[in-house]
DRENMI-370483 format. One record per residue (C-alpha): residue number from 1; residue in three letters; x, y, z. Coordinates in steps of 0.25 Angstrom, whole numbers. Each point is the difference from the previous one (the first is absolute). Last residue first. Example, Ala and Ser with C-alpha at 12.3 -4.5 7.8 and 13.67 -1.06 7.14 Angstrom:
BEGIN
<pt 2; "SER"; <55; -4; 29>>
<pt 1; "ALA"; <-6; -14; 2>>
//
This chain:
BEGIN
<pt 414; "UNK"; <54; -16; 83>>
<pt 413; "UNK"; <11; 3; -10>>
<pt 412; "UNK"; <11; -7; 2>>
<pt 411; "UNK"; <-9; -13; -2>>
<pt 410; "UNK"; <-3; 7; -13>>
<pt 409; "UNK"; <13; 1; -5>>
<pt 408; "UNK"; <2; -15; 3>>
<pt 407; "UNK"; <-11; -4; -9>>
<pt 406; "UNK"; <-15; -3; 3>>
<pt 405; "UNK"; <-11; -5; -11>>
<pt 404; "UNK"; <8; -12; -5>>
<pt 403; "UNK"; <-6; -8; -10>>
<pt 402; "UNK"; <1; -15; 2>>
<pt 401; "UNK"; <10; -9; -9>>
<pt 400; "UNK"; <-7; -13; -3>>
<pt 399; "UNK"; <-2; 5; -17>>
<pt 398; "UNK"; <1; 14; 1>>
<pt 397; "UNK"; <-11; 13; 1>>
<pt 396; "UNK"; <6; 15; 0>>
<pt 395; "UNK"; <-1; 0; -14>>
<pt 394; "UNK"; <-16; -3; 1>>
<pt 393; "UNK"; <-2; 13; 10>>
<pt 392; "UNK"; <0; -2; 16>>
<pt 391; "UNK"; <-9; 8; 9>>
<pt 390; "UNK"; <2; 2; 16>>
<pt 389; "UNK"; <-10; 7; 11>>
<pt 388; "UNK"; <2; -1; 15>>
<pt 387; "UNK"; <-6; 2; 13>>
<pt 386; "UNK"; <-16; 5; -5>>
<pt 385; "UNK"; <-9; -2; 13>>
<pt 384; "UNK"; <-11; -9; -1>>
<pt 383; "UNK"; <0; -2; 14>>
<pt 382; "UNK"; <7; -11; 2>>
<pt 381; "UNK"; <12; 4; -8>>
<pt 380; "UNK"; <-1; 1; -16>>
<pt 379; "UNK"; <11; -3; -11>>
<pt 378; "UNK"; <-1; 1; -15>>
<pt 377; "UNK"; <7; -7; -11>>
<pt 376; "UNK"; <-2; 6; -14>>
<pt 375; "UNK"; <2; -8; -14>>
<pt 374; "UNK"; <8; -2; -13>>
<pt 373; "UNK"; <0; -11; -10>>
<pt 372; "UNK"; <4; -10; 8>>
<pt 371; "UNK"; <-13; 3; 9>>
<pt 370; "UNK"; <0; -4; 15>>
<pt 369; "UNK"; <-11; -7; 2>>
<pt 368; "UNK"; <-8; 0; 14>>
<pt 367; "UNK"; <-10; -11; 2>>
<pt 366; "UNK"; <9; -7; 4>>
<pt 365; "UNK"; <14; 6; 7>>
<pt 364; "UNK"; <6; -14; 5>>
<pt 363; "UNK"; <11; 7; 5>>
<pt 362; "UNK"; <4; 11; 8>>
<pt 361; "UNK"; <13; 2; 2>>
<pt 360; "UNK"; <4; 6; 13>>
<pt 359; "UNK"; <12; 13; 5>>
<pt 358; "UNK"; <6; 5; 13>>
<pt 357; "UNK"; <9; 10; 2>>
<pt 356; "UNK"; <-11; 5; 10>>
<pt 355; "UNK"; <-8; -13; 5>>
<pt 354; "UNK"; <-15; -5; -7>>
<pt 353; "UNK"; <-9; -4; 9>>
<pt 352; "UNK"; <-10; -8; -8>>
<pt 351; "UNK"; <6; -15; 2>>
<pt 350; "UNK"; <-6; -11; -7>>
<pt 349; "UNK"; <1; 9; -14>>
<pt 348; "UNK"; <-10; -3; -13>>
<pt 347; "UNK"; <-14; 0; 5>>
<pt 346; "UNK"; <4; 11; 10>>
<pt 345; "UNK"; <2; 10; -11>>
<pt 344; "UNK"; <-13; 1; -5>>
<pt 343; "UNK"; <-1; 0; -16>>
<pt 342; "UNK"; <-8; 9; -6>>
<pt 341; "UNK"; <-4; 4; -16>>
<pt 340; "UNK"; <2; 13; -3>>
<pt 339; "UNK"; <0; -3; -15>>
<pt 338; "UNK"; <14; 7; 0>>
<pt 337; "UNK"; <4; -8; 12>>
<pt 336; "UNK"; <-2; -2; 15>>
<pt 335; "UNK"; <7; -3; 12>>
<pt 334; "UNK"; <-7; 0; 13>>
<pt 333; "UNK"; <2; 1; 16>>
<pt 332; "UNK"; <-8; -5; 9>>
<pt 331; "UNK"; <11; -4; 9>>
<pt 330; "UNK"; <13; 5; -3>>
<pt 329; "UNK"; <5; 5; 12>>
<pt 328; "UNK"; <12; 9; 0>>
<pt 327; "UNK"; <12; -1; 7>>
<pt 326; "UNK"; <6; 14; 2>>
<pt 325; "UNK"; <11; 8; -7>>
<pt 324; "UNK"; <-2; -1; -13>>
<pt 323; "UNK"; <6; -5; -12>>
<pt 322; "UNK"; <-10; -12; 0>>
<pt 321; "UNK"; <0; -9; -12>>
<pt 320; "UNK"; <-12; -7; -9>>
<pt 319; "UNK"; <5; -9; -12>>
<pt 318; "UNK"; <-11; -5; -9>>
<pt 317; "UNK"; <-2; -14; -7>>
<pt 316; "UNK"; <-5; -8; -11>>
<pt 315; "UNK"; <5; -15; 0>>
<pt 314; "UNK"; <-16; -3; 3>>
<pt 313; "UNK"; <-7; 1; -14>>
<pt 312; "UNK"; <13; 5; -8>>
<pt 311; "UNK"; <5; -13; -8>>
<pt 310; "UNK"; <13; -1; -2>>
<pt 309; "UNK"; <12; 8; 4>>
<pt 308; "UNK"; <-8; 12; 6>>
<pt 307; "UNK"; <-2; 13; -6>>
<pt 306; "UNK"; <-7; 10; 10>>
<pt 305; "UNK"; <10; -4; 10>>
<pt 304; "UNK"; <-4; 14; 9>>
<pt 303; "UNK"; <12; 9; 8>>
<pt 302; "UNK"; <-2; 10; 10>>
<pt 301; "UNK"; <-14; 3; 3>>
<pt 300; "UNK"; <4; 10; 13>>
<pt 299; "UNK"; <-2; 2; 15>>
<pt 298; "UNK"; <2; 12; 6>>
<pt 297; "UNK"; <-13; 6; 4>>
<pt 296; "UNK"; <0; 15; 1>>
<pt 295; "UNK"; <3; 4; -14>>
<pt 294; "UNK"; <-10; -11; -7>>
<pt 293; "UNK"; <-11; 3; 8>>
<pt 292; "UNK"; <-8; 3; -10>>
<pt 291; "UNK"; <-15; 1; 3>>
<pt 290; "UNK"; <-9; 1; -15>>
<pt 289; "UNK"; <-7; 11; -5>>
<pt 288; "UNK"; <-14; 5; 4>>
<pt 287; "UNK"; <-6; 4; -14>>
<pt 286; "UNK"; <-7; 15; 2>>
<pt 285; "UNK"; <4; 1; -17>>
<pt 284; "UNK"; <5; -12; -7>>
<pt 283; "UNK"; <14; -6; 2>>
<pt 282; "UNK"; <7; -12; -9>>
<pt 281; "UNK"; <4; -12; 7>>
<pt 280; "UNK"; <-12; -5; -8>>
<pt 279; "UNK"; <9; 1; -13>>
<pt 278; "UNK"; <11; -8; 4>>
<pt 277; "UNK"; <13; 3; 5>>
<pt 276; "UNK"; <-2; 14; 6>>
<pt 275; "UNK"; <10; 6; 12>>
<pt 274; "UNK"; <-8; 12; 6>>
<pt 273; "UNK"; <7; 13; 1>>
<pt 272; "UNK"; <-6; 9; 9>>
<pt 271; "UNK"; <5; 14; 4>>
<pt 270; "UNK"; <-1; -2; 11>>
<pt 269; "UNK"; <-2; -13; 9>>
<pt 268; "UNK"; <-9; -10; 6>>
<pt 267; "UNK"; <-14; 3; -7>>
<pt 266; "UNK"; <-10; -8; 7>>
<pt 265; "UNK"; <-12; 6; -11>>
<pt 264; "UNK"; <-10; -3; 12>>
<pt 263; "UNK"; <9; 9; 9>>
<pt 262; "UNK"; <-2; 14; -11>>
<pt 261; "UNK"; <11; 6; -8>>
<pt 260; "UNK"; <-2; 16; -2>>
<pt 259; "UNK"; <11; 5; 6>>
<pt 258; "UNK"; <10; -11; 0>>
<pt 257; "UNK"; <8; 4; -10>>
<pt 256; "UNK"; <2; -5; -14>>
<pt 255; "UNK"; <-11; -6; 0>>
<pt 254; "UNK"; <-6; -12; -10>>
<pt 253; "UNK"; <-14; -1; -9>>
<pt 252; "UNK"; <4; 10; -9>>
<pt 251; "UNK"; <-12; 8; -4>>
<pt 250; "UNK"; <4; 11; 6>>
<pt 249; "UNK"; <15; 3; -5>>
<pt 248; "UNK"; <-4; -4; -14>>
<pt 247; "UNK"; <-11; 13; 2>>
<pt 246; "UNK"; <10; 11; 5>>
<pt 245; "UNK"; <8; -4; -16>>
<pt 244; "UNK"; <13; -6; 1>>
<pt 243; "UNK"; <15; 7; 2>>
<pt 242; "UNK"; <10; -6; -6>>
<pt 241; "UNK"; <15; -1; 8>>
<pt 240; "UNK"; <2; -15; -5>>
<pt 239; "UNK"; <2; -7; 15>>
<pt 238; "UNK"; <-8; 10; 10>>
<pt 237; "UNK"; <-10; 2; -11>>
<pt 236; "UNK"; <-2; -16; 1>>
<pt 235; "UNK"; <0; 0; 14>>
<pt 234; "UNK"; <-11; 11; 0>>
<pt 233; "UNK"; <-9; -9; -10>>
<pt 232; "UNK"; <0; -10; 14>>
<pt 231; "UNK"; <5; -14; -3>>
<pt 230; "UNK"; <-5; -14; -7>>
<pt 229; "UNK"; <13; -7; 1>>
<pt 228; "UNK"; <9; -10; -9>>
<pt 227; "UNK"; <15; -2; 1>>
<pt 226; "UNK"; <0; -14; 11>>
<pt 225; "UNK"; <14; -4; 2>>
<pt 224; "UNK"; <-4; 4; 16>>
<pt 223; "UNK"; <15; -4; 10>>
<pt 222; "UNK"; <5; 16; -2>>
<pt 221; "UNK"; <-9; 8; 9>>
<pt 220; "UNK"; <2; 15; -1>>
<pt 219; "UNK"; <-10; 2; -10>>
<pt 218; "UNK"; <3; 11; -10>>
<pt 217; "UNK"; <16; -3; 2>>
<pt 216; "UNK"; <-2; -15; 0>>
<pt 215; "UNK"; <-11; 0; -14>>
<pt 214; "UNK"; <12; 10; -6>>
<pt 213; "UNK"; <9; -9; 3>>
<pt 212; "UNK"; <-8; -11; -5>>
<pt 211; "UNK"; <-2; 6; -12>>
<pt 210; "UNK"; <-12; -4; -10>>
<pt 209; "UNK"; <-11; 8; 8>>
<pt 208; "UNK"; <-13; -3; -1>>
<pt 207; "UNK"; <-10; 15; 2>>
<pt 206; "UNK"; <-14; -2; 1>>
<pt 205; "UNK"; <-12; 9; 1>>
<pt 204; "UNK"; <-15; -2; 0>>
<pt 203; "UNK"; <-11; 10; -2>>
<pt 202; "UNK"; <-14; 1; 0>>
<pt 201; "UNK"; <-8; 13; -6>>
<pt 200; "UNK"; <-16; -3; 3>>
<pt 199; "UNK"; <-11; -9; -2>>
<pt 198; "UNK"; <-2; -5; 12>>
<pt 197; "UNK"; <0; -16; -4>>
<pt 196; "UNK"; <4; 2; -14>>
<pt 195; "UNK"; <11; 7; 3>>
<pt 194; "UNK"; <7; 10; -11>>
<pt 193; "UNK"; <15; -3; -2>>
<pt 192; "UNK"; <13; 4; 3>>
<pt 191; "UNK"; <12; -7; 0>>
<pt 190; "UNK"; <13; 6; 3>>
<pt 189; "UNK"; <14; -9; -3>>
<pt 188; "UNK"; <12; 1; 5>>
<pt 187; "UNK"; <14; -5; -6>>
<pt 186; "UNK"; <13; -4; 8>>
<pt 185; "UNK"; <16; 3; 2>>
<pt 184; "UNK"; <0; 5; -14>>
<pt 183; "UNK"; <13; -5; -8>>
<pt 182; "UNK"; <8; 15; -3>>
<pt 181; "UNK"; <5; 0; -12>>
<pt 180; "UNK"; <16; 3; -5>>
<pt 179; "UNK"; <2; 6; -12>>
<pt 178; "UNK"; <3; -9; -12>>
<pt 177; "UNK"; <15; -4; -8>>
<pt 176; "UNK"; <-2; -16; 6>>
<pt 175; "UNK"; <-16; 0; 6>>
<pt 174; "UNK"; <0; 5; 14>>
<pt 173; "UNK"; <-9; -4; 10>>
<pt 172; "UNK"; <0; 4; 15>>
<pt 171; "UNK"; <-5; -3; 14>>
<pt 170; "UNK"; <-6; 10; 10>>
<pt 169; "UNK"; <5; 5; 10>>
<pt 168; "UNK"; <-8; 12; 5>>
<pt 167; "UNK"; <-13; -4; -5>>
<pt 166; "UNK"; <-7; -1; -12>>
<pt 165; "UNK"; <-17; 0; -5>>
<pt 164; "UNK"; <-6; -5; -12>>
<pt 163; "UNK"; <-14; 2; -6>>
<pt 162; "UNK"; <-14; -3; 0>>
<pt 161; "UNK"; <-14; 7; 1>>
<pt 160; "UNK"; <-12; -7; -3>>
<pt 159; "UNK"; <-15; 5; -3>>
<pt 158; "UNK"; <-11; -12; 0>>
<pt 157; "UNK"; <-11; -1; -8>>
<pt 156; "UNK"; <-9; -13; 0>>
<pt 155; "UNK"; <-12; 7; 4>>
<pt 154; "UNK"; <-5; 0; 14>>
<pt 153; "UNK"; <16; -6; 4>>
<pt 152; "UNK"; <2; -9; 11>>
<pt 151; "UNK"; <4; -12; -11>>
<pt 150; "UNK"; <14; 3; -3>>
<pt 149; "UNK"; <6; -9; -10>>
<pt 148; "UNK"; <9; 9; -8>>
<pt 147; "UNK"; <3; 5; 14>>
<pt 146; "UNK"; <5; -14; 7>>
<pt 145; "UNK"; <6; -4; -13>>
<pt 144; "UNK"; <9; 13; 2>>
<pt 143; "UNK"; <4; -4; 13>>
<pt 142; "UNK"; <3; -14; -4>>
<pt 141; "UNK"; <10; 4; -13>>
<pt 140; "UNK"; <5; 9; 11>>
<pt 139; "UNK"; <2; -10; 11>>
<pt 138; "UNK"; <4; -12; -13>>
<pt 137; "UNK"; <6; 4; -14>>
<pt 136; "UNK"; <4; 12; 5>>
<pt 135; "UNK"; <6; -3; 13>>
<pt 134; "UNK"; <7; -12; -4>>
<pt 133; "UNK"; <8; 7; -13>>
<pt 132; "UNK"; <3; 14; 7>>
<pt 131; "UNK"; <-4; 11; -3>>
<pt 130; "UNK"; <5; 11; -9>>
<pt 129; "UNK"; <-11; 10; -3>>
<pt 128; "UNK"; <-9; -1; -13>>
<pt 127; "UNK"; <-12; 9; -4>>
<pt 126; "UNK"; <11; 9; -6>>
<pt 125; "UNK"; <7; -9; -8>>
<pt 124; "UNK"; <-11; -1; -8>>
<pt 123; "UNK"; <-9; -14; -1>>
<pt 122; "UNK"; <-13; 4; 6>>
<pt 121; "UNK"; <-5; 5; -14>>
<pt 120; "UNK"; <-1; -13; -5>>
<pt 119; "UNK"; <-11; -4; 10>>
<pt 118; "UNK"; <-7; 13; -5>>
<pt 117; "UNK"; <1; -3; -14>>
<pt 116; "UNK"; <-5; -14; 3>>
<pt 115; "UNK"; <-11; 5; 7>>
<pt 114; "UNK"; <-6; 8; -12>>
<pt 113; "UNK"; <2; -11; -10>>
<pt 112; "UNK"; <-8; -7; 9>>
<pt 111; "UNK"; <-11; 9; -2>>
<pt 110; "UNK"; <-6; 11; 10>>
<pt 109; "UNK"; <13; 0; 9>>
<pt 108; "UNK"; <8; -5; 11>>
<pt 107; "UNK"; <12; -5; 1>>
<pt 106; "UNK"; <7; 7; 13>>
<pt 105; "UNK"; <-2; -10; 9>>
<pt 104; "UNK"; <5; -11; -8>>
<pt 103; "UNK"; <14; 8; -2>>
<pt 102; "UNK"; <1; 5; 12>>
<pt 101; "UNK"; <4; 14; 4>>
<pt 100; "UNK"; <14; 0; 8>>
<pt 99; "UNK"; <3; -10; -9>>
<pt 98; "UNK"; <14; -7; 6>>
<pt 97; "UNK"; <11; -1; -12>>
<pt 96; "UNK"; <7; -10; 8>>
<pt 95; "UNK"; <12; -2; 8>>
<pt 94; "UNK"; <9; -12; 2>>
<pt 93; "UNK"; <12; 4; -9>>
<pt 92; "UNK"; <3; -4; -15>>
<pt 91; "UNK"; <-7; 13; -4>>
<pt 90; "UNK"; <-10; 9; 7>>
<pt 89; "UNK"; <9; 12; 0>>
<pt 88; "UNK"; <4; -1; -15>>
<pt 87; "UNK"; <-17; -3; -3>>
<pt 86; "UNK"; <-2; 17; 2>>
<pt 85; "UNK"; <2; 7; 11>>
<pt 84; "UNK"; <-8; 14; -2>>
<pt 83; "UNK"; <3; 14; 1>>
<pt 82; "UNK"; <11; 0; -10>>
<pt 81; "UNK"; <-8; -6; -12>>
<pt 80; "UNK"; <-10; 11; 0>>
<pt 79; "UNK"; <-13; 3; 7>>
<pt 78; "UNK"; <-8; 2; -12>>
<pt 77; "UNK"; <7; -11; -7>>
<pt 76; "UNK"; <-4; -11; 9>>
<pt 75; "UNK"; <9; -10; -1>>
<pt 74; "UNK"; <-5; -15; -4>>
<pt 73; "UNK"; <0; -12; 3>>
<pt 72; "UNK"; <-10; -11; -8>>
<pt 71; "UNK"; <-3; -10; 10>>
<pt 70; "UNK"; <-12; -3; -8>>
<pt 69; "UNK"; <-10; -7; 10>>
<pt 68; "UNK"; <-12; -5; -6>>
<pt 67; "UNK"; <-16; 7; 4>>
<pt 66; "UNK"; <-10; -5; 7>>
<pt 65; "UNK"; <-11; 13; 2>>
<pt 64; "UNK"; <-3; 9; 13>>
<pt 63; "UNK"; <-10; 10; -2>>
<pt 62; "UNK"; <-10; -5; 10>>
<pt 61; "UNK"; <12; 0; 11>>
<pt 60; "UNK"; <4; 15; -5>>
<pt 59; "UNK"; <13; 3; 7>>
<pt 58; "UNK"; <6; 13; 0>>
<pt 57; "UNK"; <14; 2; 1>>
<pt 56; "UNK"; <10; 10; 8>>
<pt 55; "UNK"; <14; -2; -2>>
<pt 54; "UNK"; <10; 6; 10>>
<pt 53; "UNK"; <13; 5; 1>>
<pt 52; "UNK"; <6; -8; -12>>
<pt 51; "UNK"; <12; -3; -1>>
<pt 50; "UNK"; <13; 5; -7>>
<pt 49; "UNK"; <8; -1; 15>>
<pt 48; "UNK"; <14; 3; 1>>
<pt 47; "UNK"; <-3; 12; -10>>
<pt 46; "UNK"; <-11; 7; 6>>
<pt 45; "UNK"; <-11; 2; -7>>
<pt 44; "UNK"; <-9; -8; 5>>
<pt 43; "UNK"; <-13; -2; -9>>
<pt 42; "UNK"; <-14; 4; 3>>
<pt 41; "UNK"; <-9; -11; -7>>
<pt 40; "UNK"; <-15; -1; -6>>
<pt 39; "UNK"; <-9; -12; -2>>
<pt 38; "UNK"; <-11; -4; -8>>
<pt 37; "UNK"; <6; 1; -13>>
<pt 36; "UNK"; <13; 9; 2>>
<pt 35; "UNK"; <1; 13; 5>>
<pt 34; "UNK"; <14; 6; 5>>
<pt 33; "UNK"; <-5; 11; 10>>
<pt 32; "UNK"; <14; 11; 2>>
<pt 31; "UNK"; <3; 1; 15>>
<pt 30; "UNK"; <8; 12; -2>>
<pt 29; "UNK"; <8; -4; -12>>
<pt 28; "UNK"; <4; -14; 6>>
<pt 27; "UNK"; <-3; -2; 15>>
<pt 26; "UNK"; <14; 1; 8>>
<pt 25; "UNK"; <0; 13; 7>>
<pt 24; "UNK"; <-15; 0; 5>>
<pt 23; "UNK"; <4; -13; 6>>
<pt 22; "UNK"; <8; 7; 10>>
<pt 21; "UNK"; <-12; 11; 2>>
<pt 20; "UNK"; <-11; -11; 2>>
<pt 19; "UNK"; <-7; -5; -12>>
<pt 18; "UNK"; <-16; 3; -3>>
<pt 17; "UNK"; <-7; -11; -4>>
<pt 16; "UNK"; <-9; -2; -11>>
<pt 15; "UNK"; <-14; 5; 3>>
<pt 14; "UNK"; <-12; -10; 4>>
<pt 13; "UNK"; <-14; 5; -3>>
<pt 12; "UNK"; <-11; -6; 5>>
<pt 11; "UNK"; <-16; -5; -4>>
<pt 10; "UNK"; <5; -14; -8>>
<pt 9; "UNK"; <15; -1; -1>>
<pt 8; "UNK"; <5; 4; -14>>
<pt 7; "UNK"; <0; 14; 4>>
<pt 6; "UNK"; <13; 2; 1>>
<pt 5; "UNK"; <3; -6; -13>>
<pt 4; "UNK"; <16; -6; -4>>
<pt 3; "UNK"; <3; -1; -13>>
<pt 2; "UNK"; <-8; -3; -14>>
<pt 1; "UNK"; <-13; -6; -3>>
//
């Protein structure tokens, strides 16, 4: 099978995008279709950025075969050498070769022989944007795991569309004697499938985002160094200039206006943008969504010791800190963690009123574990109300030092 079908999808048609009239201006030849096995790309023609616009794959689940990874880069010659950034812009720098069309996702075939040519395939220039070394190798390496193992589907075939987007500072790369290239503030990624519980089109949508800057100037609130959200299709169109089929719009789960939401979905603010660390955070069609409050109520998760000096059970702790206004009560309050397990508050403080410019460590956090390999801290009010939300990677993780959520900028800030 080769490229991109628009009738992979059981009963439904998906066309290619469109593109708005400023992306119009920057799609090579007009938009020119480059085919490959299961997959097809629209490249970017302009010369700061040599990525693709979009690539669109179709995943068989039945199909899928192991295959070994080659790493074998190439330039695809049909597009030519100038519309590409090839291994000078990934080199001796913390940017990857990011597929936009996975490798494991796109090897399928009749005989192994079959998928391993396809696998292969994946490594042109052109299925690759620059992204950086921790986002690729965990949010979007997870993302994608998330679709290659997608289990909503009547019959294992699932249709993706993935790509970059920019934003109006982004950062730079250039190799010694090379054109400068744009580093993409973030990717999205559009996953439609066929239901099995209604047996029709279902999408979900995501966009992570790489630049912090661009995270602040999309968001507005600095203090989140979470990247990853399911969104509305229309924030992604807002972001890349495509334009999606009538039929993604309506079978994505989130609104972009308030027109059509209903009380039991408990939909807080549009357009939605839902922060995703696991895959249950992810949101199904009619799903109520969970109360944040995290804009009204100023206390933060300002610092954990996730790594103490020792043995962890009991030398653990977390750092809560009021930047508000008002003393707050803390009773009935919880933290929890990526496993959402809970821990009430009041086992762990004597006194639950909690001062502005005031800040308590809360100790003893059994049967909460903070991962040394990465986790998420979450923190609820009494009624179940969302107040903050902080992740850490691995790097971020030293020996009896505690990680730090909150910095001066974003005391300024609030």
């Amino acid at each position: 099978m080769l490229g991109y079908r628009q009738d992979f999808l059981k009963g439904i048609t998906l066309l290619l995008p469109s593109f708005s009239t400023e992306l119009s201006q920057e799609v090579l030849n007009v938009g020119k279709v480059f085919d490959y096995p299961n997959y097809s790309i629209i490249m970017n023609s302009a010369s700061e950025k040599r990525s693709a616009v979009i690539v669109c794959l179709n995943i068989d689940q039945s199909n899928l075969k192991n295959t070994t990874r080659s790493d074998a880069w190439k330039i695809d010659n049909r597009i030519g050498f100038d519309y590409q950034l090839d291994n000078a812009y990934y080199a001796s720098n913390p940017w990857d070769r990011g597929h936009m069309a996975k490798r494991t996702s796109a090897a399928q075939g009749e005989t192994a022989r079959d998928a391993q040519y396809a696998a292969n395939e994946t490594f042109y220039y052109s299925n690759s944007c620059l992204q950086h070394e921790n986002l690729n190798r965990d949010e979007w390496r997870g993302l994608e795991d998330w679709v290659f193992d997608l289990d909503l589907d009547t019959d294992g075939k699932i249709t993706s569309f993935s790509g970059p987007f920019y934003g109006a500072n982004d950062r730079t790369v250039r190799p010694s004697g090379r054109k400068t290239a744009l580093i993409p503030a973030g990717f999205f990624k559009i996953v439609c499938f066929i239901n099995k519980s209604t047996n029709s089109l279902d999408v979900r949508a995501f966009i992570i985002y790489q630049d912090e800057d661009a995270l602040r100037d999309k968001k507005g609130r600095s203090r989140y160094n979470n990247l990853h959200y399911q969104v509305t299709v229309s924030e992604i169109e807002a972001l890349t200039g495509l334009r999606f089929d009538n039929r993604i719009y309506q079978a994505n789960p989130l609104y972009y206006t308030g027109d059509h939401a209903t009380a039991e979905e408990n939909v807080s603010h549009f357009p939605e943008n839902i922060e995703i660390a696991k895959p249950a955070d992810i949101l199904a069609k009619g799903q109520p969504r969970q109360t944040v409050n995290d804009d009204i109520v100023d206390i933060f998760i300002c610092a954990a010791l996730v790594d103490p000096v020792g043995t962890d059970s009991g030398r653990e702790w977390v750092s809560l800190i009021n930047l508000g206004a008002t003393e707050i009560d803390l009773t009935g309050w919880q933290l929890s963690d990526n496993s959402d397990t809970t821990l009430a508050l009041t086992a762990l403080i004597d006194d639950t009123i909690l001062q502005p410019g005031c800040s308590v460590i809360l100790r003893k956090l059994s049967p909460l574990r903070l991962s040394n390999k990465g986790d998420i801290i979450k923190l609820y009010d009494q009624q179940g109300a969302r107040i903050d939300w902080v992740n850490y990677t691995e790097d971020m993780v030293q020996k009896g030092k505690p990680v730090l959520f909150l910095s001066p900028r974003d005391t300024l800030d609030i």
